[in-house]
KOLDREN-590681 format. One line per 2 residues: number of its first residue (from 1); their letters; for each residue x, y, z of N, C-alpha, C, O. Coordinates in pm, whole numbers, padded with zeros to 5 digits. Layout:
% residues N
NUM> a> X/Y/Z/X/Y/Z/X/Y/Z/X/Y/Z | ...
***
This chain:
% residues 148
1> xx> -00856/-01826/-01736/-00985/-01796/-01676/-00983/-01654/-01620/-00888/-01621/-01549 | -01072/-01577/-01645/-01083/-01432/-01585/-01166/-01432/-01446/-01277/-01473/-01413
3> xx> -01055/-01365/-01379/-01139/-01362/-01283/-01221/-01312/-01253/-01238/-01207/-01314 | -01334/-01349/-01138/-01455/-01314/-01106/-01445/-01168/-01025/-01373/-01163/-00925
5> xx> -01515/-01052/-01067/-01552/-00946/-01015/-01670/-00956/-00951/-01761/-00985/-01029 | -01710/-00942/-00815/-01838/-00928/-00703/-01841/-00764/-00705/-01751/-00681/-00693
7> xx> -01986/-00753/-00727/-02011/-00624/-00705/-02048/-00575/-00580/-02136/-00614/-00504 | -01968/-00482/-00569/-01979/-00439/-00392/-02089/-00384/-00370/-02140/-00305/-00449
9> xx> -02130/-00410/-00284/-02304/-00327/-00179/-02261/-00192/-00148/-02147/-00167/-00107 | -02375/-00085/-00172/-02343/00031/-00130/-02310/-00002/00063/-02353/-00096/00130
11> xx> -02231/00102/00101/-02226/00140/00231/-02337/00195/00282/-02371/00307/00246 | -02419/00112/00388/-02541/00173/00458/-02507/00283/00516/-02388/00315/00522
13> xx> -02646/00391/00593/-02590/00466/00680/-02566/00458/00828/-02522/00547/00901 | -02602/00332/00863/-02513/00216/00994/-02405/00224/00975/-02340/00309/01034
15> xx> -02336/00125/00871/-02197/00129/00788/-02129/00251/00855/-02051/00264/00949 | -02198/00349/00757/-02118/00459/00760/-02100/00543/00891/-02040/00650/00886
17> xx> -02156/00490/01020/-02165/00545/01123/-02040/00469/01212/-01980/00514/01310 | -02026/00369/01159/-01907/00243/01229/-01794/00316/01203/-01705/00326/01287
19> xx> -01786/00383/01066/-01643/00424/01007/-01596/00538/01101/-01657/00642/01126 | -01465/00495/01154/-01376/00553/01249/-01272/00653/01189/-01170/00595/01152
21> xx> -01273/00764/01173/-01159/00858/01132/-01034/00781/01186/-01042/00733/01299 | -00887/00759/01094/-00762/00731/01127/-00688/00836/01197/-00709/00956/01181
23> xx> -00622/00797/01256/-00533/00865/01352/-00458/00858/01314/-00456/00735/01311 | -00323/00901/01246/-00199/00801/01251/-00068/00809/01365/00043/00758/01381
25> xx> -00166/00915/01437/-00071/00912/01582/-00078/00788/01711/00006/00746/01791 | -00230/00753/01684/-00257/00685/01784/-00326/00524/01700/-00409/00440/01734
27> xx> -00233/00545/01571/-00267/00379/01524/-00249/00267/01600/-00159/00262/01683 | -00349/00150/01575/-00330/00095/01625/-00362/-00087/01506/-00440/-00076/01412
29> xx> -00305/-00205/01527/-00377/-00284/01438/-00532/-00334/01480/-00606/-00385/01395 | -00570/-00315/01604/-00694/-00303/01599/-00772/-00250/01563/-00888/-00284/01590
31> xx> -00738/-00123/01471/-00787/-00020/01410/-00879/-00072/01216/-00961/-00015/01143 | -00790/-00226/01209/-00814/-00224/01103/-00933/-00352/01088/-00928/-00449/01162
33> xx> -01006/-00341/01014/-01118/-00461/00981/-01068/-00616/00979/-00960/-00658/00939 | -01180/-00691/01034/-01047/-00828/01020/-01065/-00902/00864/-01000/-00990/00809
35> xx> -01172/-00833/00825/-01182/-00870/00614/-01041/-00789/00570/-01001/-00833/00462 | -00983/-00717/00606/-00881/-00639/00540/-00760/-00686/00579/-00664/-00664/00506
37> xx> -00743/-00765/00708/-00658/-00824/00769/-00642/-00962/00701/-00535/-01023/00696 | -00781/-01013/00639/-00753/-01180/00612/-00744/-01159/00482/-00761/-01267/00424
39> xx> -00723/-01054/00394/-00745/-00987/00231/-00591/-01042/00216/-00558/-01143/00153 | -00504/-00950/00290/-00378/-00926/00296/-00285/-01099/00330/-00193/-01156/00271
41> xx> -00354/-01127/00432/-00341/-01229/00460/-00318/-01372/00340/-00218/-01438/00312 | -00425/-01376/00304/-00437/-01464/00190/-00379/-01463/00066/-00399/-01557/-00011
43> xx> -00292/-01345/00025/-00211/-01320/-00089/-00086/-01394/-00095/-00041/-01434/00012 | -00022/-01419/-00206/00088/-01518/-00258/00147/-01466/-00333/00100/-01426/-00440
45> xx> 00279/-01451/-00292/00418/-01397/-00345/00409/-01415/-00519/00404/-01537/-00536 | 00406/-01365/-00615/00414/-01397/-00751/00507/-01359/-00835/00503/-01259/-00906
47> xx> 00651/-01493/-00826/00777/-01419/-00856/00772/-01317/-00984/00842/-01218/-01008 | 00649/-01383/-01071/00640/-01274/-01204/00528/-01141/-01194/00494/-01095/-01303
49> xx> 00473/-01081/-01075/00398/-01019/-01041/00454/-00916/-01158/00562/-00935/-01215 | 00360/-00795/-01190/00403/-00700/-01262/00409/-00522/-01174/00336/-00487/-01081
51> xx> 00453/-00490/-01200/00491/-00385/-01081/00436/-00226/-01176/00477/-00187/-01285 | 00348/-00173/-01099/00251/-00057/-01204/00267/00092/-01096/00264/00066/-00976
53> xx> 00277/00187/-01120/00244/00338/-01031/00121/00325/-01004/00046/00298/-01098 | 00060/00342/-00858/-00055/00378/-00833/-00080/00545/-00817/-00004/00617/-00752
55> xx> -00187/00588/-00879/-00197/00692/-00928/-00192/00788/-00769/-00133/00888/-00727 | -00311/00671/-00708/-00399/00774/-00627/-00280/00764/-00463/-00313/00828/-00363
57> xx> -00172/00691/-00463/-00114/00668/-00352/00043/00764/-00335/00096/00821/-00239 | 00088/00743/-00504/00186/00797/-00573/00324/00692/-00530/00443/00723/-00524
59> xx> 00249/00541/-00500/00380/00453/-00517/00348/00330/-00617/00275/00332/-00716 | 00421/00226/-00566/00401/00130/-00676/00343/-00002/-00592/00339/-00029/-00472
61> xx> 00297/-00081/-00730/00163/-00138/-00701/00216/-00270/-00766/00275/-00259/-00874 | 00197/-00441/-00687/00247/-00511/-00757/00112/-00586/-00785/-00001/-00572/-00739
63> xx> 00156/-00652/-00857/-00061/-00726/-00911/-00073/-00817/-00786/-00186/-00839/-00742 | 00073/-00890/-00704/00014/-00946/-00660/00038/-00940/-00515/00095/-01013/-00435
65> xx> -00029/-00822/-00510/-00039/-00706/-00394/-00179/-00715/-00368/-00228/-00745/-00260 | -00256/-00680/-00499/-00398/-00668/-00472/-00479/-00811/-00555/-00447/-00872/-00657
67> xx> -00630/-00833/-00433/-00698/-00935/-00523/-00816/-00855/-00606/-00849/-00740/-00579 | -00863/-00919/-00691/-01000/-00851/-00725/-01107/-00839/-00594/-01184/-00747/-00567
69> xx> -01085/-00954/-00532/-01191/-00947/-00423/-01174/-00802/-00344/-01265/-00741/-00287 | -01029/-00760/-00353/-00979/-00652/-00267/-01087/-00531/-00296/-01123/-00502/-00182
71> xx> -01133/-00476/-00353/-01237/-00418/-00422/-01389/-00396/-00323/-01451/-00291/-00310 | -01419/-00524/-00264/-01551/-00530/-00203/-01516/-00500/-00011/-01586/-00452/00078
73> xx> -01358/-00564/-00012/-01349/-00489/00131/-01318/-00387/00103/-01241/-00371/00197 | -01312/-00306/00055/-01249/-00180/00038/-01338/-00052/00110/-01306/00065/00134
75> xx> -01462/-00126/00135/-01628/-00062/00140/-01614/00013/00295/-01694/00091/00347 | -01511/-00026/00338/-01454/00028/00489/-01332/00117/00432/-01230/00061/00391
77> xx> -01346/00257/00433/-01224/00352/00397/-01132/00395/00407/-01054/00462/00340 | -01144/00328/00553/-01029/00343/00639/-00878/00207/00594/-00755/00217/00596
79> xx> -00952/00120/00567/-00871/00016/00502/-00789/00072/00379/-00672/00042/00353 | -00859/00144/00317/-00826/00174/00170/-00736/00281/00175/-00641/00312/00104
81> xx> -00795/00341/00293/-00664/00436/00321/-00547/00406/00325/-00458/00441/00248 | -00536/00300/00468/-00440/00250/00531/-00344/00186/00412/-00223/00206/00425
83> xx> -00395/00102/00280/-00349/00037/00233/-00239/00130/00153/-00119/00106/00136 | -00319/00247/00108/-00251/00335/00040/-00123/00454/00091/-00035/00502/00018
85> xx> -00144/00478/00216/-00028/00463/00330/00072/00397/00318/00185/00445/00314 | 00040/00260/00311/00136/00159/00281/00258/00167/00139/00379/00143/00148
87> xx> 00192/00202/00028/00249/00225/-00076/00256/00367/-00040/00366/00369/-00096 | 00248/00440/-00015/00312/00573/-00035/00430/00564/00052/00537/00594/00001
89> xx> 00429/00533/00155/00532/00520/00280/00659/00437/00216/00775/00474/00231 | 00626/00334/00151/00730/00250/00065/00782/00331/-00010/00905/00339/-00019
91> xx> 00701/00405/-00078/00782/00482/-00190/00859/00590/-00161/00934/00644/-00242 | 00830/00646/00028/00928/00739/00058/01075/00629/00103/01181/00692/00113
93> xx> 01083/00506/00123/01150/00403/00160/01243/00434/00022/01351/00492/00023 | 01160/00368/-00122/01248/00331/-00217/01313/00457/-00271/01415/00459/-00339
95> xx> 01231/00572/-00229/01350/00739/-00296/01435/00783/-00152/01526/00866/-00150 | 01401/00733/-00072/01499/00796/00061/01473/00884/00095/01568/00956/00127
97> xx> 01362/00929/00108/01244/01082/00185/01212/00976/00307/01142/00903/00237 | 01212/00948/00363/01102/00886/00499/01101/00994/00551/01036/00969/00652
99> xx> 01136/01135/00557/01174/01196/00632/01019/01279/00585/00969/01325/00687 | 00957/01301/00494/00899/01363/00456/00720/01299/00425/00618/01345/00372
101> xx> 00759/01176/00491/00609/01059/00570/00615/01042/00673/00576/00935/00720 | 00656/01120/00733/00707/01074/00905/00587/01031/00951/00585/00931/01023
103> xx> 00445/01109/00912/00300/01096/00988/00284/00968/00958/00224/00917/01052 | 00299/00913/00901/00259/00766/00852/00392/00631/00862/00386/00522/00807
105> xx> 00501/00684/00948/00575/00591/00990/00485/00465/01056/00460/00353/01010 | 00450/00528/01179/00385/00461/01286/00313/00327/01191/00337/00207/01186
107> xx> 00249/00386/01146/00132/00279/01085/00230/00148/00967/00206/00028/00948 | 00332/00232/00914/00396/00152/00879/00506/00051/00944/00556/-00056/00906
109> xx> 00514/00101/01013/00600/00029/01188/00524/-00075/01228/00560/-00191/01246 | 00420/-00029/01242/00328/-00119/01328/00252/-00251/01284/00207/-00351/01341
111> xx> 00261/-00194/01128/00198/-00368/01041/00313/-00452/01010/00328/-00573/00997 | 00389/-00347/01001/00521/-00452/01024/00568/-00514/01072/00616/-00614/01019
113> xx> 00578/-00490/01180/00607/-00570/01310/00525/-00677/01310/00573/-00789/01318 | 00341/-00650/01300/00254/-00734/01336/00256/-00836/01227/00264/-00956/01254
115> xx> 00249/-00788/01088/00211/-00856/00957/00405/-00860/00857/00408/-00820/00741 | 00503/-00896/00907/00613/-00893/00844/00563/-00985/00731/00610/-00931/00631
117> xx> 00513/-01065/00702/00527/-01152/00578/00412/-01133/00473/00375/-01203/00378 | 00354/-00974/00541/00299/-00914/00392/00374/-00875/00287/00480/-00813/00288
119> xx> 00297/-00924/00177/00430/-00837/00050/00428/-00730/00057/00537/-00697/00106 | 00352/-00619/00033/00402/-00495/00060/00512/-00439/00129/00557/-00324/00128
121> xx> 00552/-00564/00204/00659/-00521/00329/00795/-00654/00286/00870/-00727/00350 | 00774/-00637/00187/00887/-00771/00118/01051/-00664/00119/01021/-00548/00090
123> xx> 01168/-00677/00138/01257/-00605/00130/01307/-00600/-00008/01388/-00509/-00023 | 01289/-00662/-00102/01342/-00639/-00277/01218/-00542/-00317/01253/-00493/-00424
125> xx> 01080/-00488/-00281/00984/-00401/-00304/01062/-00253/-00259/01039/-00147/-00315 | 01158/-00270/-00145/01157/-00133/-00075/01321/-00042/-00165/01368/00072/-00167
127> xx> 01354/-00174/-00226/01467/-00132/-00319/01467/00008/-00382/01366/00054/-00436 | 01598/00084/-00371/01618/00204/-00402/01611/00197/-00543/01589/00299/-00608
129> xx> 01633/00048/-00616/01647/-00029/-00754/01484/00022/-00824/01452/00027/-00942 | 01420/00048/-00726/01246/00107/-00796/01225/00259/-00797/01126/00313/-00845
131> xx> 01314/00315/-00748/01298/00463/-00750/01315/00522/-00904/01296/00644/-00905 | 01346/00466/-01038/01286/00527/-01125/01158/00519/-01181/01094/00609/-01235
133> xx> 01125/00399/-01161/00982/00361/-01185/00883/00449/-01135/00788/00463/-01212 | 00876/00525/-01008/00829/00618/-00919/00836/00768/-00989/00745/00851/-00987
135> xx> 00945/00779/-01040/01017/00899/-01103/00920/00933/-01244/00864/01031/-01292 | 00937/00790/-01276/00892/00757/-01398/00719/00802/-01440/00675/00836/-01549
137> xx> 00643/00786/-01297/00535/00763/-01306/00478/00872/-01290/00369/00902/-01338 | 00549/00943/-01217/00517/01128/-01159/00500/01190/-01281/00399/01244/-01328
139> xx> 00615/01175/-01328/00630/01238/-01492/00507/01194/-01555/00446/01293/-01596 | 00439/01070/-01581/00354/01074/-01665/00244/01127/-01637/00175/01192/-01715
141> xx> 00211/01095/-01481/00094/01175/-01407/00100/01297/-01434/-00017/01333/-01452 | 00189/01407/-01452/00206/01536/-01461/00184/01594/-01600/00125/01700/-01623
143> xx> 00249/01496/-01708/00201/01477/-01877/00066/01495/-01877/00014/01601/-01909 | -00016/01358/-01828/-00138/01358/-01820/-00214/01494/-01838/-00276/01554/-01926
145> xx> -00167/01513/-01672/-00290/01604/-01631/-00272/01776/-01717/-00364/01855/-01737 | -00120/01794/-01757/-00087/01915/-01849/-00219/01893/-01989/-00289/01980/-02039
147> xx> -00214/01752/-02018/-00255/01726/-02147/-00423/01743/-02129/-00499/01768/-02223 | -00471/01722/-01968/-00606/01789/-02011/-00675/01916/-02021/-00790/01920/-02065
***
């Protein structure tokens, strides 16, 4: 069965007046929507998940990381940010740079602590065992974009 895609509502200009610039000095988990909180929430470990480069984060992405529904909360940017934080920060984890995400420790500290039994924060994800895949993916991103 394929799953169902909901098409997201544009962002009003109310909406867009709610949206709070991130800090990542003064993060906080109250910072984040509680649709983005119960997104994360509701996901299930999938020992055969498939593990892909996200382009726009520059880490890696497991399918069952994200839902389709993930898509319609996304409509808050700050979430989408945050999420992508998340995978980039991992991926300074799985090459051994943290040193070079420091701005985005905090935020990764902090869901951690709060949300440990998100996958994103699974310890076989943060494996140094994925740092070619990462390697892997730069290279093609860089192919790519030579090739246009």
């Amino acid at each position: 069965m394929k799953p169902k895609f909901v098409k997201s509502k544009k962002t009003t200009l109310r909406e867009k007046r709610k949206i709070k610039k991130l800090d990542p000095k003064n993060f906080t988990v109250a910072d984040l929507h509680p649709d983005f909180i119960e997104g994360m929430e509701s996901l299930r470990y999938n020992p055969n998940a498939k593990c892909h480069y996200e382009l726009f984060s520059g880490g890696l992405l497991w399918t069952d990381e994200r839902s389709p529904e993930a898509e319609n909360r996304d409509k808050i940017w700050c979430e989408l940010l945050v999420f992508r934080i998340l995978l980039m920060y991992r991926s300074a984890i799985i090459l051994r740079v943290e040193d070079n995400a420091k701005d985005y420790k905090r935020i990764w500290e902090k869901l951690n602590e709060a949300f440990p039994h998100w996958l994103i924060f699974r310890p076989d994800r943060q494996s140094n065992n994925h740092a070619q895949r990462i390697i892997e993916g730069l290279k093609n991103m860089k192919k790519e974009l030579e090739e246009m």
